[in-house]
N, C-alpha and C positions, 0 to 999 in steps of 0.2 A: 792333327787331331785336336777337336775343341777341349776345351778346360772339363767341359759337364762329361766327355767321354773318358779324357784321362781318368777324371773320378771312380767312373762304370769302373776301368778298367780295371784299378788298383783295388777298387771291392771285391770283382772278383779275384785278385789275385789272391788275396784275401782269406778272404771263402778257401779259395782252393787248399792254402795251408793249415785253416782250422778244417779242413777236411779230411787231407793228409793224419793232422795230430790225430783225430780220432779214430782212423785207420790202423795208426798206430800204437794207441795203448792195445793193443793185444798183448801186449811186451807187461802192462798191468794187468790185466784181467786172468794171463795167465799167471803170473806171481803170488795173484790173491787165492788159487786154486793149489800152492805147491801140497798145500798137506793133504786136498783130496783127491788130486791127482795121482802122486806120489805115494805108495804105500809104507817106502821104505828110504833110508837115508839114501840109498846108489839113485835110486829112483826119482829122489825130490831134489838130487843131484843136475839129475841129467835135465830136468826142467829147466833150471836156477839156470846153467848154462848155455842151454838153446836160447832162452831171452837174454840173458847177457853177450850174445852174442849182435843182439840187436838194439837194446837200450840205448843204446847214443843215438839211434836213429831218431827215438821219439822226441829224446833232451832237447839235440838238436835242432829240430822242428818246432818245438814250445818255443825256445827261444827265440827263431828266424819268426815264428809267428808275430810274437809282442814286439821284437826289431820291426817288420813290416807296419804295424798297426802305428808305430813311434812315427816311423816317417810319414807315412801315407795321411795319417789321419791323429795327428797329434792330439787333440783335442781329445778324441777317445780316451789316450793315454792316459795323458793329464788325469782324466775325471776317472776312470776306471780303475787303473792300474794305479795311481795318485790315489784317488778316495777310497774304496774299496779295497785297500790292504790289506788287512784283515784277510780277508778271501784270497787274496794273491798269495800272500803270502805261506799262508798255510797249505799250500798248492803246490808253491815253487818248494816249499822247505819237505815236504814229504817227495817230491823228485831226490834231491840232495840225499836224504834219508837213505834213497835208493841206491844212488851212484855210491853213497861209503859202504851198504851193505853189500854189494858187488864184490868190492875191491879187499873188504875186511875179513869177509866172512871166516875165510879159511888159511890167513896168513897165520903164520907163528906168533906166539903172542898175545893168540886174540885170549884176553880174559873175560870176554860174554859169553862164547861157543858160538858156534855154528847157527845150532835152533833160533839163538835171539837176532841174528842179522837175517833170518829167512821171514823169523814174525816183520821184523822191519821190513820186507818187502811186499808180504801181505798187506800191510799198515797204506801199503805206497799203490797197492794195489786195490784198494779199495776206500779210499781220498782221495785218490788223484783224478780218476773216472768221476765218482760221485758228485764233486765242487766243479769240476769242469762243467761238467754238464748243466750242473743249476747255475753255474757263470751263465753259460751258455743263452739258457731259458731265458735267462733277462734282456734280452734282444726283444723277447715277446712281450715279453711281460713287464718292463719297466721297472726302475732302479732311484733310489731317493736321493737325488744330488742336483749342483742350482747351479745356474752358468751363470755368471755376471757379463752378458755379454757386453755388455757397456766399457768392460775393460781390454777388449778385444782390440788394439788398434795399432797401425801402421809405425815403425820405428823399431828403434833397438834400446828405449830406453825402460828404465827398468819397473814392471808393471806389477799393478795389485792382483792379488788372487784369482783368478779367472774361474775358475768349477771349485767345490767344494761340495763333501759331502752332508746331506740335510740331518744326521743323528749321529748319535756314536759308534753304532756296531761297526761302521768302516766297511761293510758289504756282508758281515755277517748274517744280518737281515732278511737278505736274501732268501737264507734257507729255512725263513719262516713262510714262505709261500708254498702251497702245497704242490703245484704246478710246475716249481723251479723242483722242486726234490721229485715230481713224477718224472722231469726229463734225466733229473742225476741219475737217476737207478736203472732208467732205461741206457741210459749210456753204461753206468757200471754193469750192467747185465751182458750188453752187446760188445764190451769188454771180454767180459769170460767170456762169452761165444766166439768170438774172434782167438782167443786165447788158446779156448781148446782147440779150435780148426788148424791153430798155427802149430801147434805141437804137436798133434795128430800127424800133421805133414813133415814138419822138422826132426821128430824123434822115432829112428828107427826103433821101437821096445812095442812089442803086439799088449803087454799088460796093461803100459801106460797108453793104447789108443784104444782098448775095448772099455775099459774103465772111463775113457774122453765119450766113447760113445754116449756112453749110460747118461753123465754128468751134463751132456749137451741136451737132453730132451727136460733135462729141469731147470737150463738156462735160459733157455730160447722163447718158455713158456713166458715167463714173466715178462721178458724181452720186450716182446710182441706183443703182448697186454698193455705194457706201459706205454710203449712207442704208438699206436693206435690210441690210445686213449690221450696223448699228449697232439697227437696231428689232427685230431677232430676238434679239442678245445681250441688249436690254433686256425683250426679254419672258421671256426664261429664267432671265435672271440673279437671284439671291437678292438680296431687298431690303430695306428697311429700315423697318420700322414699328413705331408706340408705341400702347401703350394709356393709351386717352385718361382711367380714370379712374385709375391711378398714374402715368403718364409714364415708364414703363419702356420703353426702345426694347429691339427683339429683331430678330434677322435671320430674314428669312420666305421661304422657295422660292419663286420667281417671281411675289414679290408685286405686279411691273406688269401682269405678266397676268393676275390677281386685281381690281388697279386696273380696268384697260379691260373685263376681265367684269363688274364692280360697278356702275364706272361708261357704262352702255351707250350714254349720249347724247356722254362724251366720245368714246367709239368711233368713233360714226358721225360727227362731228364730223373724227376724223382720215381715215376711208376719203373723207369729200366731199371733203378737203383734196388729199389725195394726189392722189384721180382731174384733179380742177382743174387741178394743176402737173402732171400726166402729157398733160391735154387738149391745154392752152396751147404745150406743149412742141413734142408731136407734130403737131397740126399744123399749126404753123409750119415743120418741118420739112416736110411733105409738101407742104403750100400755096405757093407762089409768089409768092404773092398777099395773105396773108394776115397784117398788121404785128400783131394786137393781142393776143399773145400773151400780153403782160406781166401784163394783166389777169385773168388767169385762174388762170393761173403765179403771181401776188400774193397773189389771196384765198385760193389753196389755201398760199401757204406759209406766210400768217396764221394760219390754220386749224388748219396739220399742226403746228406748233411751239407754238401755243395750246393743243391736246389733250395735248403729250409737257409742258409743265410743270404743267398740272392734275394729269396722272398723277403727275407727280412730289411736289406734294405734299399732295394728297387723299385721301381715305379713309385716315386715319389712317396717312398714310406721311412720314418724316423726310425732306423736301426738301432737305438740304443734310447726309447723312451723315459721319460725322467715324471714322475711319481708325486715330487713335490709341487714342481713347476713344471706344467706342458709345454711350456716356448722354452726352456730347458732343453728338451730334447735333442737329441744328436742325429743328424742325418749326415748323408757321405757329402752334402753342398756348402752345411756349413760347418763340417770339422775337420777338411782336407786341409791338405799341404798348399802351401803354392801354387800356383802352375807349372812357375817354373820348375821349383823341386821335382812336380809328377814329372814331367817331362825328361828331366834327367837322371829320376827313376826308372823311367821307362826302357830308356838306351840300355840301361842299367842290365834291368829285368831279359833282357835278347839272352841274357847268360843263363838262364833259367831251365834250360833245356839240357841244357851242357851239364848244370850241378845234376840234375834229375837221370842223366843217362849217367852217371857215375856214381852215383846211389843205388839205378839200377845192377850195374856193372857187379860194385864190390857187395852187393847183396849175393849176387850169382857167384861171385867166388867163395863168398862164404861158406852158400849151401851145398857147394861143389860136390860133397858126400855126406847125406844122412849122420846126426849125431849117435852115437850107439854107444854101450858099457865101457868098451874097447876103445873108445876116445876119451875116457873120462884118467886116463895113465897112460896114453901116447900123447896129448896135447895139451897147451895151457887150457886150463881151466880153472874155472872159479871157486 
């Protein structure tokens, strides 16, 4: 396998985990919903616990994401997760937030109550979607930070600053762009929809799934507003790409729509996607009857969020544009690992299948029986 493919490769591996993540804040979006789901304490109970039954999946997943990004494409790191703190951080510390309000909520002792480690998952559930997602935006839409690439160079000996960021906010910035907060809330939206679809399926209680009914036709609204209004500016919008044999980046008119023309399998890859979470959506909304939304609604959000960062940095386009300085910019050619590293990531990655069918697995034993009242005093719970 040549070097420029290992690259592909590990992009999308990529991809595929920031696709997974977003999959999985359903685990948020339902959290941010306990009080209007929930009518009553047994009620907002039985929520808190159906997602805590799955929150480490997503943790999990955050993490193995930014570990991927670390090795694959250091550079990224460095300059993102490095500069941009601020953002990170406020991200990673409302997960945290999370996992103490899990574990806190209802032990003995607690002198907050119950209600304030539930607002704290609320808090967690509507941060964590939101800044994710305007992270996210900045793929499109570029980020104010400077590479010294001149410090780039071969040895172990010990080197100057290589990325920094160009102001203070440390990535806070970010959420001055109106574009980066159209995609936050599109994602925190598609959050609660995922959210409700998952509880709907998870929680055996008819009150808490007619009441998901209701709540889903005011989520999905906005949803699909924002998300259509965010994938048209990114089709029009001028983008950002380098020629692969000097690494010159240049700004190109509607170079994502060039992307998704070139790339024709990512295309149909997002239209299956969409159709999916529009299927799942719908009807559950018309059906009565019919819990298993979530499914559908999942593989399509897998899908459609898997397509938008292929496009973003494939076919020779700068996945992490840079705002101060355009030769700045980060593409997967010049902010990979080694070769060699990719290569013996790769071996690596064979195990990938194996961790993912035992995710499957101990999901399925989880769900083995419907949560119901009656589990809430037969089983640990939260």
């Amino acid at each position: 396998m040549t070097y420029e493919c290992l690259q592909q490769y590990w992009w999308f591996l990529v991809s595929l985990l920031g696709a997974l993540l977003v999959f999985l804040m359903f685990v948020q979006g339902a959290n941010s919903m306990i009080f209007s789901l929930g009518a009553n304490d047994v009620e907002r109970r039985l929520i808190v616990n159906s997602t805590g039954r799955k929150w480490e999946f997503t943790f999990t997943t955050l993490v193995t994401f930014g570990g991927a990004f670390f090795a694959s494409f250091p550079l990224f790191y460095s300059t993102s997760f490095g500069g941009a703190y601020w953002l990170w951080m406020i991200i990673l510390f409302s997960f945290v937030v999370q996992a103490v309000s899990y574990e806190f909520q209802n032990k003995l002792g607690n002198l907050l109550g119950t209600r304030t480690y539930q607002w704290c998952l609320v808090a967690n559930g509507i941060l964590g979607p939101l800044l994710l997602g305007g992270a996210v935006a900045t793929f499109f839409n570029g980020s104010n930070f400077l590479v010294a690439k001149d410090n780039m160079v071969d040895g172990f000996e010990l080197q100057p600053v290589i990325s920094s960021w160009a102001n203070a906010s440390h990535g806070l910035d970010a959420l001055l762009d109106p574009w980066n907060l159209v995609l936050g809330f599109a994602v925190f939206f598609l959050a609660r929809v995922l959210g409700i679809l998952y509880v709907m399926n998870n929680v055996d209680d008819e009150n808490i799934r007619c009441r998901g009914s209701v709540r889903l036709i005011g989520t999905a609204v906005p949803f699909v507003v924002l998300f259509v209004a965010f994938l048209v500016h990114v089709l029009l919008k001028d983008g950002f790409a380098y020629d692969p044999s000097t690494g010159v980046i240049s700004i190109v008119p509607m170079k994502y729509l060039d992307n998704f023309i070139t790339l024709w399998y990512v295309s149909l890859v997002l239209v299956v996607g969409v159709v999916l979470v529009l299927y799942g959506i719908i009807r559950t909304i018309v059906s009565k009857t019919y819990i298993c939304g979530i499914w559908p609604a999942g593989i399509g959000t897998v899908l459609t969020v898997l397509s938008l960062l292929l496009c973003a940095g494939l076919n020779n386009t700068a996945y992490y544009p840079s705002l101060a300085d355009l030769q700045s910019s980060l593409t997967i050619a010049n902010s990979s690992s080694s070769e060699f590293t990719l290569q013996v990531m790769s071996v690596v990655s064979i195990l990938v299948p194996f961790v993912l069918a035992y995710i499957v697995y101990a999901w399925h034993s989880i769900d083995k029986k419907k949560l119901d009242k009656e589990e809430l005093t037969t089983d640990e719970v939260y």
